[in-house]
C-alpha positions as CSV (number, residue, x, y, z in Angstrom):
1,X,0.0,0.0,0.0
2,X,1.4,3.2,-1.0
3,X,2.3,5.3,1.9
4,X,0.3,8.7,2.5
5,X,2.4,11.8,2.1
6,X,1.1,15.5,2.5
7,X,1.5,18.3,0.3
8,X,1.2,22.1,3.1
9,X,-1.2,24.7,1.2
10,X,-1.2,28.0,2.2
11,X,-5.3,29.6,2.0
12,X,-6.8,33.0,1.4
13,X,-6.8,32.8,5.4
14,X,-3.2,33.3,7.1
15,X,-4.1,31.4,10.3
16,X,-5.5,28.2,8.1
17,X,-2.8,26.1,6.7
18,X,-4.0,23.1,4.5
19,X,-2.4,19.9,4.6
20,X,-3.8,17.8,1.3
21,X,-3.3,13.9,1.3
22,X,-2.3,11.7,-1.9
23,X,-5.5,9.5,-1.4
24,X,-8.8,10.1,-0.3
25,X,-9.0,10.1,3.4
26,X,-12.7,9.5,4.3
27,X,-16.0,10.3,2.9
28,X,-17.6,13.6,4.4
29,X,-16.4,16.8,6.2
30,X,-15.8,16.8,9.7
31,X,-15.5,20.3,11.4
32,X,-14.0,20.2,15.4
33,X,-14.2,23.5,17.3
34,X,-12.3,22.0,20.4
35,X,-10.8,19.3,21.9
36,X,-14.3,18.1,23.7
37,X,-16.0,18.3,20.1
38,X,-13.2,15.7,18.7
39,X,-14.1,12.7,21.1
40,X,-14.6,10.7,18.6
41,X,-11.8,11.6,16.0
42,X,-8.3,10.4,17.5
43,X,-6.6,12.2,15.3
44,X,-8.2,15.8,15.9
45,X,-7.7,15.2,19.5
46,X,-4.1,15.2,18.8
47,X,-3.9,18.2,17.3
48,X,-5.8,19.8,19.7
49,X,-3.1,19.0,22.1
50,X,-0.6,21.5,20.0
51,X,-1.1,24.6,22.2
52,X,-1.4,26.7,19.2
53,X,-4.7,24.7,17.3
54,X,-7.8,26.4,17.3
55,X,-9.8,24.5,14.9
56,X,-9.5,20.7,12.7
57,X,-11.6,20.0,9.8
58,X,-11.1,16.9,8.1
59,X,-12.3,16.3,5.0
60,X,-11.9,13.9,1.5
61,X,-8.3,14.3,0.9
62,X,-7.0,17.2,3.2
63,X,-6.8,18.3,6.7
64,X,-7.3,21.8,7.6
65,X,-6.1,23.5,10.7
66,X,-6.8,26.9,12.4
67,X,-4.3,28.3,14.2
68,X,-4.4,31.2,17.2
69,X,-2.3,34.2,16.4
70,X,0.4,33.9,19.1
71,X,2.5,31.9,16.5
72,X,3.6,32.0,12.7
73,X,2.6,28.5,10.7
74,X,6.6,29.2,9.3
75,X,7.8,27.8,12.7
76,X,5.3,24.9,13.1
77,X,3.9,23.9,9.6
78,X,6.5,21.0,9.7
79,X,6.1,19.7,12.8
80,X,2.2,19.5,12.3
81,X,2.9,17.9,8.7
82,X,4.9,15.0,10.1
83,X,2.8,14.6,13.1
84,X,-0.6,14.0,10.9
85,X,1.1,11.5,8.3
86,X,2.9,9.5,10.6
87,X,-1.0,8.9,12.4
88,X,-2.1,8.3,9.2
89,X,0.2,5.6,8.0
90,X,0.0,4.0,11.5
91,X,-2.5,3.7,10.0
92,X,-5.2,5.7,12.6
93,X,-8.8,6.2,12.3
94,X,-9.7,9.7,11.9
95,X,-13.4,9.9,12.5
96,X,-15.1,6.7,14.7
97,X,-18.3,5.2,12.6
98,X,-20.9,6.1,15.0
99,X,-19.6,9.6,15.2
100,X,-20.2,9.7,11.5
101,X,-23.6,8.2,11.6
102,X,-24.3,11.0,14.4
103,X,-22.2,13.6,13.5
104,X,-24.3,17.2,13.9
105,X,-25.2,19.6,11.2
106,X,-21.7,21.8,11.2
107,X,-21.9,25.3,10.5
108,X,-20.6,25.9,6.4
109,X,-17.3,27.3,5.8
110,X,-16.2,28.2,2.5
111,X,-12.5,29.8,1.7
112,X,-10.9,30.9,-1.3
113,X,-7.9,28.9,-2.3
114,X,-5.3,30.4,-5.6
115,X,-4.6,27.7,-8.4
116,X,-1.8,28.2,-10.7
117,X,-3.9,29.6,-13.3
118,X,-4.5,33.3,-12.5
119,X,-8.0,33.4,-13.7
120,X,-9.2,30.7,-11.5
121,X,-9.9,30.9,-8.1
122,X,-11.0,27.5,-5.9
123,X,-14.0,28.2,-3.2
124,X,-13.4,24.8,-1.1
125,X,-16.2,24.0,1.6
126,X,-15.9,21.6,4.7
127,X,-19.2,19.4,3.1
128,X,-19.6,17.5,0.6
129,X,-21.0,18.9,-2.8
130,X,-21.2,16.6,-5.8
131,X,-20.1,12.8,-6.3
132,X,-18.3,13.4,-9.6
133,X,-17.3,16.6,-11.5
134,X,-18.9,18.5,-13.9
135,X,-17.7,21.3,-15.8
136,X,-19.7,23.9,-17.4
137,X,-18.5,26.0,-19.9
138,X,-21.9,28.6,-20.7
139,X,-24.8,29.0,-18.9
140,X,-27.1,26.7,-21.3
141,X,-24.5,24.0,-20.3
142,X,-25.5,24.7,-16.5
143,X,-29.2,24.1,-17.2
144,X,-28.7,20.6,-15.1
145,X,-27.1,22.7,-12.3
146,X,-28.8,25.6,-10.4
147,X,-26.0,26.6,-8.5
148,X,-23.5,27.0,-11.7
149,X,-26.5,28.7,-13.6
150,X,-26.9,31.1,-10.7
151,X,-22.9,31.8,-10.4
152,X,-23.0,32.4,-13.9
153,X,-26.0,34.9,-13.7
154,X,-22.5,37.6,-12.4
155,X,-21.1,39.4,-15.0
156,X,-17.2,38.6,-14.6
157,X,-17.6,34.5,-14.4
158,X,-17.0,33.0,-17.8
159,X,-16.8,29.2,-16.7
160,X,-17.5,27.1,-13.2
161,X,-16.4,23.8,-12.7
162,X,-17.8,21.8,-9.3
163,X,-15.7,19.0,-7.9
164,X,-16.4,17.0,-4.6
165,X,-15.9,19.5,-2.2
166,X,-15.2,22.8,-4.1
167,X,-16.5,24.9,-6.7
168,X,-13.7,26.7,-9.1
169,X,-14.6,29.7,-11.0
170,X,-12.8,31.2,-13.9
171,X,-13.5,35.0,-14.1
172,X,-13.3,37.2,-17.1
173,X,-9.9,39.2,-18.0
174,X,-11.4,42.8,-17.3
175,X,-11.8,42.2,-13.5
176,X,-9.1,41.5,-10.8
177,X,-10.3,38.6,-8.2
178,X,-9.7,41.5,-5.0
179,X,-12.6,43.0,-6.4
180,X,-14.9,39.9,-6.5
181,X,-13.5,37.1,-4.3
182,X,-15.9,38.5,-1.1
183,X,-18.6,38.7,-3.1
184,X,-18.2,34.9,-4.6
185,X,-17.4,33.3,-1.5
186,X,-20.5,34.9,0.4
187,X,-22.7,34.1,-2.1
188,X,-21.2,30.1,-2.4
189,X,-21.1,29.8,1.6
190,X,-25.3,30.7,1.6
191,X,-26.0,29.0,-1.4
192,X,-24.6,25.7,0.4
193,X,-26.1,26.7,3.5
194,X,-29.1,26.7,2.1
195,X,-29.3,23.7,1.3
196,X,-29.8,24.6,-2.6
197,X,-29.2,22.1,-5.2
198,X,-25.9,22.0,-6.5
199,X,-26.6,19.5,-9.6
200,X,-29.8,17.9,-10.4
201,X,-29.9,14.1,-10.3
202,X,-31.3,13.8,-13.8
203,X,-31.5,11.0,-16.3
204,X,-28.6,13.0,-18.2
205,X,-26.6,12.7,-15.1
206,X,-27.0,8.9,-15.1
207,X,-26.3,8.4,-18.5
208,X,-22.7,10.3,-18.7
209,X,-21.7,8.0,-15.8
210,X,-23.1,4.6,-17.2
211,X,-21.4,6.2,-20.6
212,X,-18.1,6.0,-18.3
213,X,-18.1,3.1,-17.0
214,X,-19.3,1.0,-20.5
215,X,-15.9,3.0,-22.4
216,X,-13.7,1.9,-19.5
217,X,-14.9,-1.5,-19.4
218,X,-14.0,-2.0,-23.3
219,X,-10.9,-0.3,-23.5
220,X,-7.9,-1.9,-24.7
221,X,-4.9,-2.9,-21.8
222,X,-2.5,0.2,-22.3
223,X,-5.6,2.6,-21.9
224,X,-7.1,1.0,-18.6
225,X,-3.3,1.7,-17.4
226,X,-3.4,4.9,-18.9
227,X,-6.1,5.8,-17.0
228,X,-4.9,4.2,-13.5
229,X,-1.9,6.0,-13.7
230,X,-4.2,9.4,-14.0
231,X,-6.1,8.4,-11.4
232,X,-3.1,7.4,-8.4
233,X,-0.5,9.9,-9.7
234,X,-2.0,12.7,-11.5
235,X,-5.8,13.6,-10.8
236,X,-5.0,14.2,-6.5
237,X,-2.2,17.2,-7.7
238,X,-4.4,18.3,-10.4
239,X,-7.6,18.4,-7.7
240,X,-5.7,20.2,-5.2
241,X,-5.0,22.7,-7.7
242,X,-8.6,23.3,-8.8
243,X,-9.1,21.4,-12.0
244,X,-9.1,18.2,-13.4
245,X,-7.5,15.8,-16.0
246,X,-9.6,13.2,-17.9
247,X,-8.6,10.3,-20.2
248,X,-10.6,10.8,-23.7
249,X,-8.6,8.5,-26.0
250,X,-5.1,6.6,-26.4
251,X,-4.2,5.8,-30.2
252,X,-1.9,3.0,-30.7
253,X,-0.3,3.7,-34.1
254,X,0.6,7.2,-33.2
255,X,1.2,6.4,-29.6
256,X,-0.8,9.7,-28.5
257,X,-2.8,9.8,-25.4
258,X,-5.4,12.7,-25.5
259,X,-7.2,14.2,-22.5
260,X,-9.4,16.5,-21.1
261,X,-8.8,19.6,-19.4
262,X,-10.7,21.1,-16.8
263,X,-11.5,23.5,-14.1
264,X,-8.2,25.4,-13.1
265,X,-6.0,23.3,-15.8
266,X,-8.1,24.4,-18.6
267,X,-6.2,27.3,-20.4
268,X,-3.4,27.7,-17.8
269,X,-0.7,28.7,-18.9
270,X,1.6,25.8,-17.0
271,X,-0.7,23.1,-18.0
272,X,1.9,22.4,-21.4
273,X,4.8,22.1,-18.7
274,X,2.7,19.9,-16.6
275,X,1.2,18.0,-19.7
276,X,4.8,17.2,-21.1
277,X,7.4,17.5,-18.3
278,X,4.9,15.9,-15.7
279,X,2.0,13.9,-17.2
280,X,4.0,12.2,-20.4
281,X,7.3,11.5,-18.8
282,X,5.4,9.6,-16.1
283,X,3.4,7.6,-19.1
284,X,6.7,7.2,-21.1
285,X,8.3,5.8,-17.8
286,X,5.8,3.8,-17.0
287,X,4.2,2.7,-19.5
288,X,7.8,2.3,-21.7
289,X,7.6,1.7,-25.2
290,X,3.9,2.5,-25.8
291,X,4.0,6.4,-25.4
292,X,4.8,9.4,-27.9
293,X,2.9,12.6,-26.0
294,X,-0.1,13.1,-24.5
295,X,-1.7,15.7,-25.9
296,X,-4.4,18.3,-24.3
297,X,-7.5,18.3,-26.9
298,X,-9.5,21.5,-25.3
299,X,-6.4,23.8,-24.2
């Protein structure tokens, strides 16, 4: 089993530090205010025992932590890092089943996060949104989704792509994200509190995933290990970045595996770096003597 190793993410807020796992963790969002609220999460209860941790939420593939002011995350980060991925590859559970199936409603947080690409900006909650991704490019493309067809419905966003537990939005050129980042966030945090619908469960919904799961069952043996490569190595960086990498199609005289970018990775400017330094070394590696390049078809 491949041992857990975590990645330290700054956030729009200087006390939060995010630390974002390889893997998924657990299914849900677990927020702990204190040390009494964390009975039933082990791990939570040790960092509550850091004199300087204010608040844990543990969620899919990260672990956020709140800090108090009377010290800098530069002189702790570290120590907190090491401390939460040696529990996890002891390994430790972090949240006990019955606390789960009792767990209270917790208040919604939402915070902005920066991606590489300057035009996108990540809104990540502490809840659960969707069970897969969907990106929507126009408004009529949103039809399915009242939260991206409300989002859309302001001026300066041009596309919205929703992921598990975050919602990235790419804004026009014309407005600078200081001048809209409040307003975003606000409006995302009540949305979800409200309970809204963030996709409708529809029949189009079910067919795109029965579509997904009939393609991978007939693909040929270098594209299932295309895609399980995508999915271990590459799709938990590309996710903590806001976006999203696909497989579409691998063709085996040319050796050329195309994919889909989207969210944050769609039309940044370091997805080519990423796509050939990062994405088709690994394949070439790999996979050797079967890959040419990899090739994004939407950038």
């Amino acid at each position: 089993m491949e041992e857990i190793s975590l990645k330290i993410e700054k956030t729009t807020t200087n006390t939060i530090l995010k630390f974002t796992a390889n893997t998924v963790l657990i299914s849900g969002s677990y927020q702990f205010n204190n040390i009494d609220e964390a009975k039933n999460s082990p791990l939570a209860q040790q960092l509550f025992h850091l004199p300087f941790v204010k608040r844990v939420l543990i969620s899919a593939n990260f672990i956020a932590v709140e800090r108090f002011d009377t010290i800098e995350w530069s002189d702790v980060q570290e120590e907190v890092k090491q401390q939460i991925e040696i529990y996890l590859n002891n390994p430790g559970v972090l949240v006990f089943e019955e606390e789960k199936q009792s767990q209270q409603k917790i208040p919604v947080e939402v915070y902005a996060e920066s991606t590489p690409n300057p035009s996108v900006l990540k809104f990540v909650a502490n809840k659960k949104l969707v069970a897969t991704d969907f990106e929507f490019k126009t408004i009529e493309a949103a039809k399915n989704s009242p939260l991206a067809t409300e989002l859309f419905n302001f001026e300066y966003v041009k596309e919205v792509f929703i992921s598990e537990n975050y919602v990235s939005i790419t804004k026009v050129d014309t407005i600078n994200w200081d001048e809209i980042t409040i307003e975003v966030r606000s409006f995302i945090k009540q949305y979800i509190a409200d309970a809204k619908t963030i996709v409708s469960t529809n029949n189009q919904q079910k067919q795109q995933t029965q579509t997904i799961e009939e393609v991978t069952t007939n693909l040929d043996a270098v594209s299932k290990q295309i895609i399980n490569l995508l999915e271990q190595y590459v799709k938990p960086a590309v996710a903590a970045d806001g976006g999203n990498i696909a497989f579409q199609s691998y063709d085996a005289e040319t050796q050329t595996v195309h994919v889909i970018l989207q969210g944050a990775c769609s039309g940044c400017p370091s997805s080519t770096v990423t796509l050939k330094n990062g994405i088709e070394n690994m394949l070439k590696q790999l996979i050797p003597g079967k890959i040419n390049q990899v090739v994004a078809v939407n950038f």
